[in-house]
N, C-alpha and C positions, 0 to 999 in steps of 0.2 A: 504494500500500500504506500502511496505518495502521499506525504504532507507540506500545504505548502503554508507558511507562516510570514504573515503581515505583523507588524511593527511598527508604531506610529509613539509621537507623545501625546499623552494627556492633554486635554484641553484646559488650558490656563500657565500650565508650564510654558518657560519661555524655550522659541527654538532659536538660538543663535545663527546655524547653518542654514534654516528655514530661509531668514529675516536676508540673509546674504545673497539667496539665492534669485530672492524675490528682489531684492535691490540689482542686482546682475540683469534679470530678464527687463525690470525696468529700464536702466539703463540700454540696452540692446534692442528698444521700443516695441517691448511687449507690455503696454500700461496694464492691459486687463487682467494681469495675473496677481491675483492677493494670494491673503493669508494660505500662503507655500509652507509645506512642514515636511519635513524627508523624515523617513522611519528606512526602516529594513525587511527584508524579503529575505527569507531562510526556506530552503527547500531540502528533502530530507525521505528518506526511506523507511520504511517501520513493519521488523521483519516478523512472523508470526502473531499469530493470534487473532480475535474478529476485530470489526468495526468500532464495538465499542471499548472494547481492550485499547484499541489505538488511539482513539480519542481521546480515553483515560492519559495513557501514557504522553501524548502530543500537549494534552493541558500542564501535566507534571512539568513536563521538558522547557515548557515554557514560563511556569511559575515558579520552577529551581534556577533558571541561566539562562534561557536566551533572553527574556526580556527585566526587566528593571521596571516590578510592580510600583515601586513610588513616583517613577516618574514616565511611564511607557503603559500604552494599553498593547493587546492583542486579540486575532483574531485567527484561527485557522481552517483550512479548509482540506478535507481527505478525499483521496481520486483512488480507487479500483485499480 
């Protein structure tokens, strides 16, 4: 089974690299582009077991290390 894991910040946390980004595409006269926030994209294999076993384990994986519950939300998605 394929998991694939989104990564974003919180809403109200500040995003520095966000804010930089958005200043760039400004600059380069893209006005229309706001509130920009760069997260992470983690994709990953999950060997044995059913669906929900993996979900289980995918939620784990992400609430021990890949993401940073104080200041990062998450979302993931399992593919067959």
């Amino acid at each position: 089974m394929r998991a694939r894991v989104f990564i974003t910040p919180k809403k109200g946390v500040l995003d520095p690299q966000g804010k930089a980004v958005e200043r760039s595409l400004h600059a380069l006269g893209f006005a229309e582009a706001h509130d920009v926030h760069l997260g992470k994209y983690i994709e990953l294999s999950i060997e044995g077991g059913d669906r929900a076993q993996a979900e289980r384990r995918t939620d784990e994986m992400c609430r021990r290390l890949l993401a940073n519950g104080v200041i990062e939300d998450y979302r993931f998605e399992l593919q067959d």
